[in-house]
N, C-alpha and C positions, 0 to 999 in steps of 0.2 A: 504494500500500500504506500509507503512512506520509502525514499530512496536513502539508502543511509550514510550519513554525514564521513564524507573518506578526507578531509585535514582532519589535522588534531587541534584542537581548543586553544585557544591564547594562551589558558589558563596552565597547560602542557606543557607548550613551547618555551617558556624562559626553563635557564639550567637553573637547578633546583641548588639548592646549599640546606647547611647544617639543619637537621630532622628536614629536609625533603621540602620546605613550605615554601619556596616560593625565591624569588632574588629577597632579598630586603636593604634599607636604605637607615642609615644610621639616624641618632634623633638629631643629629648638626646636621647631615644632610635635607632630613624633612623639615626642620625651621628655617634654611637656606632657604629652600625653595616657596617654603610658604613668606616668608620674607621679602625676595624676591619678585612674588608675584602682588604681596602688598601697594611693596615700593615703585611697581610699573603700572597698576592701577592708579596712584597715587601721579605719576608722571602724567598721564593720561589723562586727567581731570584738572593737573597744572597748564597741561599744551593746549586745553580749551579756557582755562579760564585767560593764559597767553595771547589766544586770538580774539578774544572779548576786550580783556582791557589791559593791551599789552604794556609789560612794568621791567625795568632789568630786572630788579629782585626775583618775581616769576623766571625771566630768563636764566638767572644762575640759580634758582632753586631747581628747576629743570635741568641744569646742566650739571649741576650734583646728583641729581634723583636715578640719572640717568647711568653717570657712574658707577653708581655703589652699584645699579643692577648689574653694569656688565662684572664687575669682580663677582659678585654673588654668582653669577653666572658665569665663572669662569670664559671672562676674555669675550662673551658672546653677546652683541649689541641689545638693548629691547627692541621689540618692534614698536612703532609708533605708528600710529591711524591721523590722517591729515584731520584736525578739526574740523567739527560742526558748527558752524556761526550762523543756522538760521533765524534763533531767536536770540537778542542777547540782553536783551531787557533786563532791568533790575534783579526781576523775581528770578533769572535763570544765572544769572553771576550769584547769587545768594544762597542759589539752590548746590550750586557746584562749589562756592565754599564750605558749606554744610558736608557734603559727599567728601571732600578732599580732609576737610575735621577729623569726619571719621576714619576713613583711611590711614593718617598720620595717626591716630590714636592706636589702632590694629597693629601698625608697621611698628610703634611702638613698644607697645606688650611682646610682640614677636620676637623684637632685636633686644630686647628685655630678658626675654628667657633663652636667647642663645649666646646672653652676654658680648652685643657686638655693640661696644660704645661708640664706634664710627657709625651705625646704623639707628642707635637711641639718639643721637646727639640731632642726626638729620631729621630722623621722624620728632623729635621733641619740638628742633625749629618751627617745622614745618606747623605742627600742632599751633604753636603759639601765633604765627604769622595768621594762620586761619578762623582760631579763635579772636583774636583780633579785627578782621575784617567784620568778621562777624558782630562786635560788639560785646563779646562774650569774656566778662574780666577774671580774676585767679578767683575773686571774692564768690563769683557763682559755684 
């Protein structure tokens, strides 16, 4: 009835290591990565809020952000997406301060627990630069 499935499973295919489970990825490596993909979200909501109300400070926060990912990633560039500038109205600079907050907040915690003070130090900036825009003082 059913023709039966002749590859083997993804799940197969990688070489197996110690008791048989699977590759596995150290905890530096998975906050690397989870790190990484913080700090290029976080890039990515800097390069729109760049084409909104373009600032140096935006440009070398970007040009820092962008850094840490390629070492985080081993020498390998982020990809960047050409900004969206179809609305850029108050409400959508406000909105992508808020998003870019959070993000810097997450990239924090991250670089936090894999003890990479060149990475807290960025996401800390970044946190306060946006809390600030925001209006948002230490006292909150």
């Amino acid at each position: 009835m059913y023709e039966p499935i002749r590859t083997k499973s993804v799940h197969t295919m990688a070489e197996p290591v110690r008791g048989g489970h699977g590759p596995r990825r150290s905890r530096g490596q998975e906050l690397d990565i989870r790190l990484a993909g913080h700090l290029t979200a976080l890039l990515t909501v800097t390069d729109e809020l760049r084409a909104l109300t373009p600032s140096a400070e935006l440009d070398d926060a970007a040009r820092r952000l962008a850094a840490r990912v390629e070492r985080l990633r081993g020498g390998h560039a982020p990809l960047r997406a050409v900004p969206t500038v179809a609305d850029g109205g108050p409400a959508r600079v406000h909105a992508l301060h808020q998003r870019a907050h959070m993000l810097a907040g997450q990239a924090l915690v991250v670089a936090g627990s894999r003890g990479d003070a060149a990475g807290a130090a960025l996401a800390e900036g970044r946190l306060r630069a946006h809390a600030a825009a925001l209006g948002i003082t230490d006292d909150d």
